[in-house]
N, C-alpha and C positions, 0 to 999 in steps of 0.2 A: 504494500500500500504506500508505504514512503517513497518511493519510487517514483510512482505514478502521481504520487500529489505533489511531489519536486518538478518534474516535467513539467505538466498540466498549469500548476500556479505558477510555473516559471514563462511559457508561452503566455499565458490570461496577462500576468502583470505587465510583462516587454510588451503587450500590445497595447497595455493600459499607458504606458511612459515612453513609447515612438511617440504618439499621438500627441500627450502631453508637449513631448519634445520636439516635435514638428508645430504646434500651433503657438508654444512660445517664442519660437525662433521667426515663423512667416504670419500669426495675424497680431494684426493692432487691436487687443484688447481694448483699446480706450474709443474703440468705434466699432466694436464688434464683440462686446460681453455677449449678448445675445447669442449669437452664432455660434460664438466659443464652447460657450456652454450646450447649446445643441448636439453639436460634435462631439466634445467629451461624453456627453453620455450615450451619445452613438458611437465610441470607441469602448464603453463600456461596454455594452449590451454584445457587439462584436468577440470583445475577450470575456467575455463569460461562456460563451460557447462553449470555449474551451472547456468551463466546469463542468457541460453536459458532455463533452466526449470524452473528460477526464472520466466520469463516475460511470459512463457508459463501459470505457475501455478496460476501468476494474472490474465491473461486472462481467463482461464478455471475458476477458484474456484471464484473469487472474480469480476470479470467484468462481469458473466454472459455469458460466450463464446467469446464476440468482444471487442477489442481494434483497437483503431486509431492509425498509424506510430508514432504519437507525444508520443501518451501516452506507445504506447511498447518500444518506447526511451528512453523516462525517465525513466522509471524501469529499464529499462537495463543501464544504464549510472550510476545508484543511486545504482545499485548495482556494477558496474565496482569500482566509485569511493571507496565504503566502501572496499572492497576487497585491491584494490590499496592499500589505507590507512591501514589497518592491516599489508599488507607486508611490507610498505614503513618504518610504526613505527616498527616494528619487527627489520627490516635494521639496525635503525639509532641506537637502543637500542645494538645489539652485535655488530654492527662499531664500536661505542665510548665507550662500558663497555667490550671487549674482547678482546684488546690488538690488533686488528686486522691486518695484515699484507696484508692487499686483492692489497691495489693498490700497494703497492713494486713489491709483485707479478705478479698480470696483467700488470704493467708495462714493467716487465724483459720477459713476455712470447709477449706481444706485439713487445719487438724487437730484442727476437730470433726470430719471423715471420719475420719480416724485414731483418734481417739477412740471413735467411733460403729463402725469392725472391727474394735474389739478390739484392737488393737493394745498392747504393752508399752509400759513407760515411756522404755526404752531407747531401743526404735525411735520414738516420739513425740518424744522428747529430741532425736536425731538428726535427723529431719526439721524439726524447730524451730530447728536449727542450721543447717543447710544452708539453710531458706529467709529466714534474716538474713543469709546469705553473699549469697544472688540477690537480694535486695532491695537490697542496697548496690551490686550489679552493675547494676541494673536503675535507677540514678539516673544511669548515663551514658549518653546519649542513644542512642552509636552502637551497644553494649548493648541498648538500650532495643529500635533500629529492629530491629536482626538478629534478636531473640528476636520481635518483630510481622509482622516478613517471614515467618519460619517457623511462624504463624498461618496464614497466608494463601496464600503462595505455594505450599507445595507442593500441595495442592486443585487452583492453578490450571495447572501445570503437569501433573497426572495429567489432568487437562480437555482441556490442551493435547496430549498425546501421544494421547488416545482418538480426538478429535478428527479428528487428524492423520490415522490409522490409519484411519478411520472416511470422512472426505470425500477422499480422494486418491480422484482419478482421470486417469488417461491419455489417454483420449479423450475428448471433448464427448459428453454423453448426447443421442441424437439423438430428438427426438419426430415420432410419425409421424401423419400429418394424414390422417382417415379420410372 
């Protein structure tokens, strides 16, 4: 099983942090959060795949055909997390060594959106406050990873449960030779 969740979360993640790495390098976040962000989780959804042909391929190759819900869980969960963790550490390594400017940014586009609904000056003011509160939250690493993890992870565990739910089986699927 460690085998297969090394692989498995090792492809999910690198495909989770090309993506990463290609869209900080070629889009202007500061005129394209929106899109950004589309893409990311369409590069999610992409490397979770993975999770399903990870827990597919321990069932098939290595269980003999059947797996229980529990156990097509944990494979899928054990490879959500390694994956998570590749991108999470990837994050925290060009946040803190690349000069990063993301939440200036996501900040100023968070409240042209506010500005752009209409919103009062009140609730602008407010939002402007609270997100110099997260920004100062957001320069402690371990801050940093838990709010990155909760990018990512939960995607991979709703992966991981469908999954589960989806490849369990009790018996060997028997093929009948005609």
């Amino acid at each position: 099983m460690k085998r297969n969740v090394l692989v498995f979360g090792a492809i999910s993640g690198v495909i989770s942090v090309l993506w990463f790495l290609i869209a900080m390098t070629f889009l202007d976040f500061g005129t394209h959060m929106s899109l950004g962000m589309i893409l990311g989780y369409t590069s999610m959804i992409i490397a979770n795949v993975f999770l399903v042909v990870g827990v597919k391929n321990y069932r098939d190759k290595y269980n003999g055909g059947v797996i229980t819900f529990g156990k097509a869980f944990k494979v899928g969960i054990l490879i959500a997390l390694l994956a998570s963790t590749v991108y999470v550490v990837t994050w925290l390594i060009y946040y803190y060594t690349s000069g990063s400017n993301f939440m200036e940014v996501y900040a100023e586009c968070m409240n042209k959106e506010l500005v752009a609904s209409g919103a009062s000056a009140a609730e602008i003011a407010k939002q402007t406050t609270e997100m110099k509160e997260f920004m100062v939250m957001y320069r402690n690493p371990f801050f940093n990873a838990a709010v990155t993890y909760m990018e990512i992870l939960p995607m991979g565990i709703l992966f991981a449960l469908i999954t589960a739910i989806v490849m369990r089986r009790k018996v060997p699927k028997v093929v009948e030779l005609s």
